[in-house]
C-alpha positions as CSV (number, residue, x, y, z in Angstrom):
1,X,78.7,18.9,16.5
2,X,82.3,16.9,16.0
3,X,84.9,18.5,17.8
4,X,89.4,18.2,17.5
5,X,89.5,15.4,20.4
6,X,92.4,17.9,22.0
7,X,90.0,20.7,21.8
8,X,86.9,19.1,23.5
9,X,87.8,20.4,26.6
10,X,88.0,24.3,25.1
11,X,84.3,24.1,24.2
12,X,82.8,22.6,27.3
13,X,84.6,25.3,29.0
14,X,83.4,27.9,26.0
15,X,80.0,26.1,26.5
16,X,79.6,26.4,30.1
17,X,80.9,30.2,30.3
18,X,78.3,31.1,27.8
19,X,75.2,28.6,29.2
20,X,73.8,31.1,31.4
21,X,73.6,34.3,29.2
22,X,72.0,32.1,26.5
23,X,69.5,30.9,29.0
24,X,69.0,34.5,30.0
25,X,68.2,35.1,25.8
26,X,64.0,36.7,25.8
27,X,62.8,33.8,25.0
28,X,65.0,30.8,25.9
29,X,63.5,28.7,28.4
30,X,65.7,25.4,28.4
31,X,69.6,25.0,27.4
32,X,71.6,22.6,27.9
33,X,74.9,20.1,26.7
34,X,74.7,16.7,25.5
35,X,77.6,14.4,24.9
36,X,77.4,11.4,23.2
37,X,77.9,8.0,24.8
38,X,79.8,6.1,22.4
39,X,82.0,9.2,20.9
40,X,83.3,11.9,23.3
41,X,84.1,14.2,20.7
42,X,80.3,14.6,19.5
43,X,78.2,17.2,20.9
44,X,74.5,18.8,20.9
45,X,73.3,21.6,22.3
46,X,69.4,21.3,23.3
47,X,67.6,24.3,24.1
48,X,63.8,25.2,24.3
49,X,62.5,28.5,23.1
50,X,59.0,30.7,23.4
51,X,58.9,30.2,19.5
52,X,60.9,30.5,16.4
53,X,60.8,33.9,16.7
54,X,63.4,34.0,19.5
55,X,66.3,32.0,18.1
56,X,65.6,33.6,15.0
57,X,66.4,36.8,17.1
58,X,69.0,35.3,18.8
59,X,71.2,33.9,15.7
60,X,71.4,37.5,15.1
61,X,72.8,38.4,18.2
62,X,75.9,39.9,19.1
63,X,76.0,36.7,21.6
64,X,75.6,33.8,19.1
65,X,78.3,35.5,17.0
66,X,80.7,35.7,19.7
67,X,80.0,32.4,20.7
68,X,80.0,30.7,17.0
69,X,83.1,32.6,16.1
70,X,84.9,30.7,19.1
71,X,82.8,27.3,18.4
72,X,83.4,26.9,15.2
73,X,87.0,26.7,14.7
74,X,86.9,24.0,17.1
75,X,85.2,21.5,14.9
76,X,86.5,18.7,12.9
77,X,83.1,18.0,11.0
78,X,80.4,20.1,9.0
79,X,77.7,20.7,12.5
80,X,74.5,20.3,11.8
81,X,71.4,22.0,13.4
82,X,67.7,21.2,13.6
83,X,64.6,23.0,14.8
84,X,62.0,20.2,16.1
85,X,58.8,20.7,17.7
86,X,57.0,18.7,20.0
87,X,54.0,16.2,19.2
């Protein structure tokens, strides 16, 4: 995610309010922030779930809406998302 460089600081704090009811989320067991080294205004969430299943459940939530609503008019490109699993 590319965030407004003035408003970088609004989602860490958004970010880190949220972190630990989306780690509480049935079946999230990782979540965390990444920032990228050579641009300060990019950003990825990395989180670790049961099975598609639960952030399936959880993009439906009352939570991720709150939390997108508030994250998205922060950005200043298209985010992307990917689901990846582990070899």
């Amino acid at each position: 995610m590319t965030f407004k460089p003035e408003l970088v600081e609004e989602f860490i704090a958004l970010f880190n309010s949220k972190k630990e009811l989306i780690a509480a989320v049935e079946g999230c067991t990782f979540v965390e922030l990444l920032q990228d080294l050579n641009n300060p205004t990019i950003f990825f969430t990395y989180s670790l779930w049961k099975d598609e299943s639960y952030i399936e459940a959880y993009r439906h939530s009352d939570l991720f809406k709150g939390v997108w609503d508030k994250t998205k008019i922060l950005f200043d490109a298209k985010p992307e998302a990917w689901s990846l699993k582990s070899l």
